[in-house]
N, C-alpha and C positions, 0 to 999 in steps of 0.2 A: 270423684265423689264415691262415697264406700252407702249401700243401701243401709238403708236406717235401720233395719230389723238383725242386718246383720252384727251388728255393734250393741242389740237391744240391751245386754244385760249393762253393759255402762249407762247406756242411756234411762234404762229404770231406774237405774241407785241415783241418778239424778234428780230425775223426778218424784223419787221416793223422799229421799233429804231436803230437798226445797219446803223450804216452810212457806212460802207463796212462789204458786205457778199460772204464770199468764201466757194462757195459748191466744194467737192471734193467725188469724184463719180467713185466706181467699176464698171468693165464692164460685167464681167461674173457673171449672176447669181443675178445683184443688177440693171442695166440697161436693159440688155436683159435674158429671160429665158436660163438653161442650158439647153444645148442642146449634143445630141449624137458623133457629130464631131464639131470642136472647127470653123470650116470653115463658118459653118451653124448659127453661132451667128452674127444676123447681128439685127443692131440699128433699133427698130422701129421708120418708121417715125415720127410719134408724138411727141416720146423723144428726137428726134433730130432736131426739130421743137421747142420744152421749152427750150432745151440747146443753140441753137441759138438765141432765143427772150429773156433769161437769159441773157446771154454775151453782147449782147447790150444795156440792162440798165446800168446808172451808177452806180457804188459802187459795182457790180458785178463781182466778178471773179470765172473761172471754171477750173478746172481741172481734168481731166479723168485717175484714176490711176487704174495699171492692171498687172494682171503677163505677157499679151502676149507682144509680140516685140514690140515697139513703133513702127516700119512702119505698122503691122497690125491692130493693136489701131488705131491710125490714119485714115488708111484706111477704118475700121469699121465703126466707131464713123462719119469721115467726117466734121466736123465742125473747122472752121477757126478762130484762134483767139484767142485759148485758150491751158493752159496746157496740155502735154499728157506725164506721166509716165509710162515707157515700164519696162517689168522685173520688178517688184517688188521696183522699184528706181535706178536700174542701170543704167536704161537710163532717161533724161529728154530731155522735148524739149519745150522752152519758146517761147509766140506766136513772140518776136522778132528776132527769127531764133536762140537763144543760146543755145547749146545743150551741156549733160552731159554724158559720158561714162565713168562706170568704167572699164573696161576691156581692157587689151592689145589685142595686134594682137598675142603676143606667147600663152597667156591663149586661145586665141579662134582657132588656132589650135589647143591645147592640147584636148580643148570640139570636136573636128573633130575626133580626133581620139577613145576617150569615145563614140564618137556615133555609128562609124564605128565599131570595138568591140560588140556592145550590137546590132545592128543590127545584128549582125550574132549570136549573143546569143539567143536573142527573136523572130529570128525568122520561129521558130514554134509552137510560141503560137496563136494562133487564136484573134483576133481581138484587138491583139496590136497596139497601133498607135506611132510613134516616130514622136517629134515635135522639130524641130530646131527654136530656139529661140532668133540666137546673143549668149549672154552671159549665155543663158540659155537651155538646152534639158528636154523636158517634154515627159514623157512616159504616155500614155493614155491607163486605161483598164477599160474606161467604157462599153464596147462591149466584152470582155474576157470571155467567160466557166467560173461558178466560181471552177470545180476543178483545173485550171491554172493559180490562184491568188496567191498563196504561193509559187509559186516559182518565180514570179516577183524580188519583192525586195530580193531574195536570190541571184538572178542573177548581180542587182546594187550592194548588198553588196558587193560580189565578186569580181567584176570592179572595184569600188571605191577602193578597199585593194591598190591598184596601189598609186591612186594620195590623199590618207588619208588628207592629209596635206594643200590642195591646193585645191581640189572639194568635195564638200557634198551633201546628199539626203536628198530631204523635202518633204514632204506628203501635198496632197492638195484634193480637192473635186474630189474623183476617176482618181488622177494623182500621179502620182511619180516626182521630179523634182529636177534634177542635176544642181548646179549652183557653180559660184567661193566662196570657205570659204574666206568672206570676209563678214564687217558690212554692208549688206545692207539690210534695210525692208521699207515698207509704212510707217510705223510711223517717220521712218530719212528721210524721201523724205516731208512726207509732213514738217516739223521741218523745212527743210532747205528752201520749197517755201515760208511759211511764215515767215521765216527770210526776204528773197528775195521784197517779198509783203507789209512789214512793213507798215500799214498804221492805222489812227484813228479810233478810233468806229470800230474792228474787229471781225466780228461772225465765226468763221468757223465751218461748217457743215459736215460730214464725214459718206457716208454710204458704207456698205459693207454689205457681205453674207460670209468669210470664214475666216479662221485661221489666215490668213496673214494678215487679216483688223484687229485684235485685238489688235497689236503692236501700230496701228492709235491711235484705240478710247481709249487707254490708255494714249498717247501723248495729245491729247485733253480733258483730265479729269480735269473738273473745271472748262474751258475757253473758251470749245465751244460743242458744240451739237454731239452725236455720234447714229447712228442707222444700228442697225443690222438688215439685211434684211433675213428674216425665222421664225418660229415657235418662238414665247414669251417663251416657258420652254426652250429652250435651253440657256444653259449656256454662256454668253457673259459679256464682260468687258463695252459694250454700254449702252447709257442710256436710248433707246426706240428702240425699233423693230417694223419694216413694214413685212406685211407676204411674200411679192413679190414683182416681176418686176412691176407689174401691178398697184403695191400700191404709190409703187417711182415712177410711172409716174402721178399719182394724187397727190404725193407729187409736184413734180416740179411745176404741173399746180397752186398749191396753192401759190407754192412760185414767182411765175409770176403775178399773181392775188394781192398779198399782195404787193412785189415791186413795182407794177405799180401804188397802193395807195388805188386798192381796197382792196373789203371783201368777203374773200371767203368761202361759208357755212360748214364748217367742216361734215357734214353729206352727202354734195354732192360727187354722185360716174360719 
């Protein structure tokens, strides 16, 4: 992967010619630093200062996609107007009020009782964190002993023997994450907005920092811009990599800059 700023002068003539541009933008990790509790991820102002002066140009659309619940998304982020995908694409919610659930209300007691259960399983591991999600339970051991890490997921193993069929575990950046076996990832959510969004001259842009964004930037191979936010040797399906939160927020400022009609120095930090 070649860094994205380095390429910037192609990448703005794109951005510039695009008669509609739809950034779509992780929250953990790719808009805000990770951080030790998931509570403590909170939108720096700045970024949600670009994301609001973003949304109000025309030909701009935004949407904020994320593993946490779309009312904490929401809540986080705070900006009006725009997409927010909660859970991974399980939830949507269009700035016109129309909202997408996949989950019943039987599935989401069934995930009450998988919680209840492994609460009382983990908890004597030290600095376990269980995180109710809606349609989703996140198990958090970024704070755990590491000789208490191997017996985690032996623990979900165990649990999950119960509902094989019906709930699965998925690994994510220093998280465990029990959700419904059913088709849903980032790359079907964002497919289905841009079904939704059909319009001319369509750029869509897509950044991420973790496993789950890689479904994306394969769904966007060929037709629209994909960047992974972390270290360039790491292996990604993206087509350019920003190192940090801190880089994406110079990315937006460029892309507010080139929208508006000017020119923005690709060497300015």
């Amino acid at each position: 992967m070649k860094h994205l700023f380095e390429v910037w002068e192609s990448i703005q003539a794109r951005i510039q010619q695009a008669q509609n541009l739809f950034l779509f933008l992780d929250y953990d990790g790719t808009l805000t630093p990770i951080v030790s509790r998931p509570e403590l991820a909170l939108c720096p102002f700045e970024v949600k200062k670009y994301l609001e002066e973003l949304h109000d140009l025309p030909g701009v659309h935004v949407a904020i996609i994320s593993g946490r619940s779309l009312e904490d998304l929401r809540e986080k982020v705070g900006v009006s107007d725009i997409i927010y995908v909660g859970n991974y694409g399980l939830e949507i919610e269009y700035p016109d009020g129309r909202n997408k659930e996949m989950l019943s209300s039987g599935r989401t007691r069934e995930l009450k009782r998988i919680s209840q259960n492994l609460k009382n399983s983990l908890r004597e591991i030290p600095g376990i964190l269980l995180e109710e999600k809606g349609p989703i339970l996140s198990v958090h051991y970024r704070n755990v002993p590491q000789e208490f890490l191997p017996r985690i997921p032996q623990i979900l193993e165990e649990e999950l023997q119960l509902w094989r069929d019906r709930w699965k575990v998925a690994s994510g950046k220093m998280v465990w994450e029990i959700h419904p076996n059913v088709d849903f990832r980032k790359g079907k959510a964002v497919r289905e907005i841009l079904k939704t969004f059909a319009c001319p001259g369509l750029l869509p842009i897509y950044l991420g920092d973790d496993q789950t964004d890689e479904n994306a930037f394969r769904v966007l191979k060929g037709h629209g811009i994909s960047v992974f936010i972390g270290p360039g040797h790491l292996a990604s399906e993206a087509d350019f990599f920003l190192q940090s939160p801190d880089e994406v927020r110079e990315f937006l400022s460029k892309c507010l800059e080139v929208r508006k009609g000017g020119r923005h120095d690709p060497g300015a930090i």
